[in-house]
C-alpha positions in Angstrom: -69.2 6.6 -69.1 -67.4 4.5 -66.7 -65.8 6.4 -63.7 -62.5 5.3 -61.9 -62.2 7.2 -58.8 -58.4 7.5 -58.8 -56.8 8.3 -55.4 -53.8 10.4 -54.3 -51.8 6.9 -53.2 -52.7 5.7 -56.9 -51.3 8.6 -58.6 -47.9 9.1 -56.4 -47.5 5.2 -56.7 -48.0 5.0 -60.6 -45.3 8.0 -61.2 -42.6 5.7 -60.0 -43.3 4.1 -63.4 -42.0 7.2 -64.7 -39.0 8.9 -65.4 -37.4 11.2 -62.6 -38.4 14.8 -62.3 -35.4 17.0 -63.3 -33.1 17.7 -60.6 -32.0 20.9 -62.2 -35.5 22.6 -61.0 -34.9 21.7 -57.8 -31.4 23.3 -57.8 -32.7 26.6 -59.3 -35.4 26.9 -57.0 -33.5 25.9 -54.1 -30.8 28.9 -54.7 -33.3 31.3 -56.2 -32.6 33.9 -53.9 -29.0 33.8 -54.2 -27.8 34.9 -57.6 -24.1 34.0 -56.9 -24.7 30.0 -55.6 -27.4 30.1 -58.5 -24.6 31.0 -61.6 -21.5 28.9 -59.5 -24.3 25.8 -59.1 -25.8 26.0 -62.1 -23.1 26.3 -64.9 -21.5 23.4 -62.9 -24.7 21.2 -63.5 -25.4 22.4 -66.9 -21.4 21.2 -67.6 -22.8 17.7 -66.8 -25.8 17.8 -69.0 -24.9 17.4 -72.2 -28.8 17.9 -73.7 -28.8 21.5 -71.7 -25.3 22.0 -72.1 -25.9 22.0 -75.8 -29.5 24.0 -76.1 -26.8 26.8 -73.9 -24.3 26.6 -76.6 -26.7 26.8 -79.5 -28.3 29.5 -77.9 -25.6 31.2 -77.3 -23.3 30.7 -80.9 -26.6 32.2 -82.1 -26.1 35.9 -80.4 -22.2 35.4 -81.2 -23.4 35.1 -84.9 -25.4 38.4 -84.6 -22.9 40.0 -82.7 -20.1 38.8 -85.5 -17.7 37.0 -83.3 -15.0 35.5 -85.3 -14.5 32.2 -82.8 -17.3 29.8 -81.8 -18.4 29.3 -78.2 -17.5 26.1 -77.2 -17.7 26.4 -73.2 -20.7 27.2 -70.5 -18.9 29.9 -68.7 -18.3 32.3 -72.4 -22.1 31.2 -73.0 -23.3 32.6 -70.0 -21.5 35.6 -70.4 -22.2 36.2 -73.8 -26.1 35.4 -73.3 -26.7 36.3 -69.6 -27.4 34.2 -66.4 -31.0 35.3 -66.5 -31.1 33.8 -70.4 -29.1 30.8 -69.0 -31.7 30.0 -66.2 -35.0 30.4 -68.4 -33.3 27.5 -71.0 -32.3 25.8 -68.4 -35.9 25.3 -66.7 -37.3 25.3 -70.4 -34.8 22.4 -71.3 -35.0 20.2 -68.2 -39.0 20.1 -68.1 -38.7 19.4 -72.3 -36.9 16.1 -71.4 -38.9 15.3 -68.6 -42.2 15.6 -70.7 -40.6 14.1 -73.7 -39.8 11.0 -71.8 -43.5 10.4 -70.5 -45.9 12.0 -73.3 -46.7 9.9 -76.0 -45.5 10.9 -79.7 -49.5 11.8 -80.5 -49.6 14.5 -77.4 -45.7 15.4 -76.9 -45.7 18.4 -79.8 -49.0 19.9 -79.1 -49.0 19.4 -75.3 -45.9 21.4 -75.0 -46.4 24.0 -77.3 -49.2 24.8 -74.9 -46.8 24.3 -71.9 -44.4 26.7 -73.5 -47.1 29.5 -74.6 -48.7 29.5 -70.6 -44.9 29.6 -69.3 -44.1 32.3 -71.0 -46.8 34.0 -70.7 -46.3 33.3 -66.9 -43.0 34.7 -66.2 -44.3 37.8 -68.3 -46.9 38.1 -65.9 -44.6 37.9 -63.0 -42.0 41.0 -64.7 -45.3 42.9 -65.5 -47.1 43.0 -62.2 -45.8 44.8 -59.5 -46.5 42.0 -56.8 -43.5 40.1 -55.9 -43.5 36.9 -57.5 -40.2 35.1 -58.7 -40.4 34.7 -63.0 -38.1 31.7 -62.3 -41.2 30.3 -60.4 -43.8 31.5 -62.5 -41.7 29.9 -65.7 -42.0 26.9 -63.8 -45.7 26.6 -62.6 -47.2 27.9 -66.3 -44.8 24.4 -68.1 -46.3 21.9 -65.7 -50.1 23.8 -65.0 -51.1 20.3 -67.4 -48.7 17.8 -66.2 -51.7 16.3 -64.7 -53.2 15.4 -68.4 -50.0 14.0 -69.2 -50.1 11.5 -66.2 -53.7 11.0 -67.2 -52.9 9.7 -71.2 -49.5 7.8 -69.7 -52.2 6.6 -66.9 -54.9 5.5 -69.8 -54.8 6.6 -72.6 -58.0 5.5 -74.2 -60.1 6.9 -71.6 -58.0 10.1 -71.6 -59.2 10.7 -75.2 -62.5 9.6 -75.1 -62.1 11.9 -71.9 -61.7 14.6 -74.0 -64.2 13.9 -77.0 -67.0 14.1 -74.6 -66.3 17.5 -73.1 -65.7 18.7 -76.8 -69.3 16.9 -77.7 -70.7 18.3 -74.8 -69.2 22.2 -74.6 -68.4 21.3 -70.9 -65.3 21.9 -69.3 -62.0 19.6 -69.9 -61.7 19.2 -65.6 -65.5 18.5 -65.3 -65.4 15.8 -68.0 -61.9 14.2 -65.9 -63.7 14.4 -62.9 -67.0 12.0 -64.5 -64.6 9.7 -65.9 -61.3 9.7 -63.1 -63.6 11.1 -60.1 -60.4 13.6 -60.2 -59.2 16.4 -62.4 -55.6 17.1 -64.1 -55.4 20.0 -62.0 -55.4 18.1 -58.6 -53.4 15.2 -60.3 -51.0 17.5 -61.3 -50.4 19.0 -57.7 -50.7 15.4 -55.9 -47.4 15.3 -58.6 -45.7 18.8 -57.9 -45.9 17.9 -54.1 -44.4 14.3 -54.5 -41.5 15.9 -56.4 -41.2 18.5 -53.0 -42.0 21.3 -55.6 -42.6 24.6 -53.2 -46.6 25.2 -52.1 -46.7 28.1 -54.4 -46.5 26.0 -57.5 -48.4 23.2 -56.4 -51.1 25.8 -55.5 -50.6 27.3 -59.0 -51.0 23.6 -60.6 -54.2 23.0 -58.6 -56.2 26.2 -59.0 -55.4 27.5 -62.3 -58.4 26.9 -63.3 -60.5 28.1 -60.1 -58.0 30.9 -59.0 -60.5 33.0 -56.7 -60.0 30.8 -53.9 -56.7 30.8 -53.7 -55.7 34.5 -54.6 -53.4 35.3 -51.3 -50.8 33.2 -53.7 -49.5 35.5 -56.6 -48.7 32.3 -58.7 -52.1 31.1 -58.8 -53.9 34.0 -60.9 -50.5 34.5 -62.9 -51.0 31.2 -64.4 -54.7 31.2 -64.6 -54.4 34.4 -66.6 -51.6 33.2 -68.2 -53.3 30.3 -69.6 -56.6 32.4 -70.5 -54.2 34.8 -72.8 -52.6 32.1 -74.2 -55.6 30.6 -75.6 -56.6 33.8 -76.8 -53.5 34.5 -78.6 -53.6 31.4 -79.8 -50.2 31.0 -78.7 -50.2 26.7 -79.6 -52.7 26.5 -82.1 -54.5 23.7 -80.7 -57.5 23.0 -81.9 -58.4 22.1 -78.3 -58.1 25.9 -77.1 -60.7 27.3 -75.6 -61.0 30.7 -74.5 -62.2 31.0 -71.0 -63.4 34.4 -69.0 -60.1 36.1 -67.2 -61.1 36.1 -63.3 -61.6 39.7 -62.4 -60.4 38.7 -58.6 -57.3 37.7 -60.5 -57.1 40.7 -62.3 -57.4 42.5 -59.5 -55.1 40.8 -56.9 -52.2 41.5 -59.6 -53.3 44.6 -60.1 -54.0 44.5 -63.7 -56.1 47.0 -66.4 -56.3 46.0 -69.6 -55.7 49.5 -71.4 -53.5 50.5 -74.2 -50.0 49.5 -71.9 -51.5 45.5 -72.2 -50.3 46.1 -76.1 -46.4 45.4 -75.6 -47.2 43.0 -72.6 -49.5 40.9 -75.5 -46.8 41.3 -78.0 -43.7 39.8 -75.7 -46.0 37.0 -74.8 -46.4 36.6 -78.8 -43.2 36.7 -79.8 -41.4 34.9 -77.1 -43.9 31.8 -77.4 -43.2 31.7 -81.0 -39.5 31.9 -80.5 -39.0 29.7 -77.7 -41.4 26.7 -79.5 -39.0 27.4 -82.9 -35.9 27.1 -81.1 -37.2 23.9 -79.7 -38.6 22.5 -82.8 -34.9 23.0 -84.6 -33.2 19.3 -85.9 
C-alpha cells in the first residue's frame, strides 16, 4: 500500500476548501460559564438561523403537543421556555455540527458517519452528568460529535484511499488508526485535532479528539476518557449499527480517573445513552 505522509500544513491548508466551522459552537463555548449571556446570545443567534431556528420550533411544538397547548409556537423565546435552555443548547450544538458535516461528508458516509457521531455525543455528555468530576456536558456533547471528524477530512481528502483504507484494517483485524497511519503516515485522530485547533476549539477537546483512542496518556483531561469510553459503549450498544463497529477494551485508567464501577447503578446510565441515541438520530432523520 502506497503511503502519503500528510503534514499538519497539508491538512489546515486543505480545510479552507471546506465549509466554515459553525460559529454557534464557538458562541456557546465562549459564554459557557455564564448561563444569562449564554440564553440572551444564543436565542439571538438561533433567531438568525433559520435551519436551527426551525429544529427549536419542531422540537419544541412537539412537547406543546404532549402538553395539549391549544396555540402553536411560532417564536424562540416561547420555545425555550416551553423546552428549557439546557434542551435549547444540546439542539443547538447537535444542529450546527449536522450542517457542518452535512456540507463536507459525502452522501455514501454522511448517514452512518453521524449516527455514530450522535451515539458517542450522547453518550459523552452522559458521561459528563454521571461522573462526579467536573467536566462541562456542553463540552463533552461537543468533543464525542467531532471525535471522527478526522475520517471525514480523510474521504473529502481522498476518498478512494480512505476506503481501501478501511478494507484493509477489516481484512487484516487491525486497528482503523493503525491502517491510516500505513497509508496517510497520520491517523484521523491527530487529523481531527490539527482541525479542532485551527477552528481555536479549547485544548480540552482537541485533546479529547486526539486521544480518544489512547486515553491513558492523557488522563489529567476529564474529556479525554469521557469520549474514549463513550465511544467503547457506544459500539457496544450498538448505538449506530454500523457494520464497521468494533468493540474495543474500556481503559481501566479511564475508568478509574472518572471514577467509574460498572455495578447494577451502570443499568439506567446504559439505558439513557440507549434511548437518547435512538431519539436524537430519529428526530434528525424526520422529512
Amino acid at each position: 500500500m502506497t503511503t502519503q505522509m500528510l503534514t499538519r500544513d497539508e491538512v489546515v491548508e486543505y480545510s479552507s476548501k471546506l465549509p466554515g466551522f459553525p460559529r454557534i459552537i464557538a458562541l456557546i463555548l465562549d459564554t459557557i460559564d455564564d448561563p444569562d449571556a449564554n440564553t440572551r446570545t444564543l436565542t439571538d443567534h438561533i433567531g438568525h438561523d433559520p435551519v436551527i431556528a426551525a429544529r427549536v420550533l419542531s422540537l419544541a411544538n412537539m412537547a406543546a403537543m404532549q402538553a395539549r397547548r391549544q396555540s402553536p409556537v411560532q417564536d424562540i423565546f416561547t420555545a425555550t421556555s416551553l423546552v428549557g435552555m439546557n434542551h435549547v443548547r444540546q439542539l443547538a450544538i447537535v444542529c450546527g455540527i449536522a450542517g457542518f458535516v452535512d456540507g463536507i461528508a459525502s452522501p455514501d458516509t454522511s448517514s452512518t458517519f453521524w449516527q455514530h457521531s450522535v451515539a458517542v455525543g450522547v453518550c459523552s455528555e452522559e458521561l459528563s452528568l454521571h461522573t462526579t468530576v467536573p467536566v462541562s456536558a456542553s463540552a463533552a456533547l461537543i468533543a464525542g460529535l467531532l471525535h471522527d471528524i478526522g475520517q471525514i477530512w480523510l474521504h473529502h481528502f481522498n476518498a478512494e484511499a480512505f476506503r481501501a483504507t478501511w478494507g484493509h484494517a477489516l481484512a487484516s483485524n487491525i486497528g482503523i488508526e493503525a491502517a491510516e497511519r500505513e497509508r496517510f503516515g497520520v491517523d484521523h485522530s491527530t487529523i481531527g485535532a490539527w482541525l479542532a485547533t485551527h477552528w481555536a476549539l479549547p485544548e480540552s477537546i482537541c485533546a479529547a479528539i486526539r486521544h480518544h483512542h489512547e486515553p491513558d496518556v492523557a488522563l489529567a483531561q476529564p474529556l479525554v476518557p469521557i469520549v474514549h469510553i463513550a465511544e467503547v459503549l457506544s459500539n457496544a450498544l450498538d448505538l449506530s449499527g454500523r457494520a464497521e463497529n468494533r468493540v474495543t477494551s474500556i481503559s481501566t485508567g479511564a475508568c478509574d480517573a472518572l471514577g467509574l464501577t460498572w455495578d447494577g447503578s451502570a443499568r439506567s446510565l446504559f439505558g439513557r445513552m440507549e434511548a437518547r441515541s435512538r431519539h436524537a438520530n430519529a428526530f434528525f432523520n424526520q422529512a
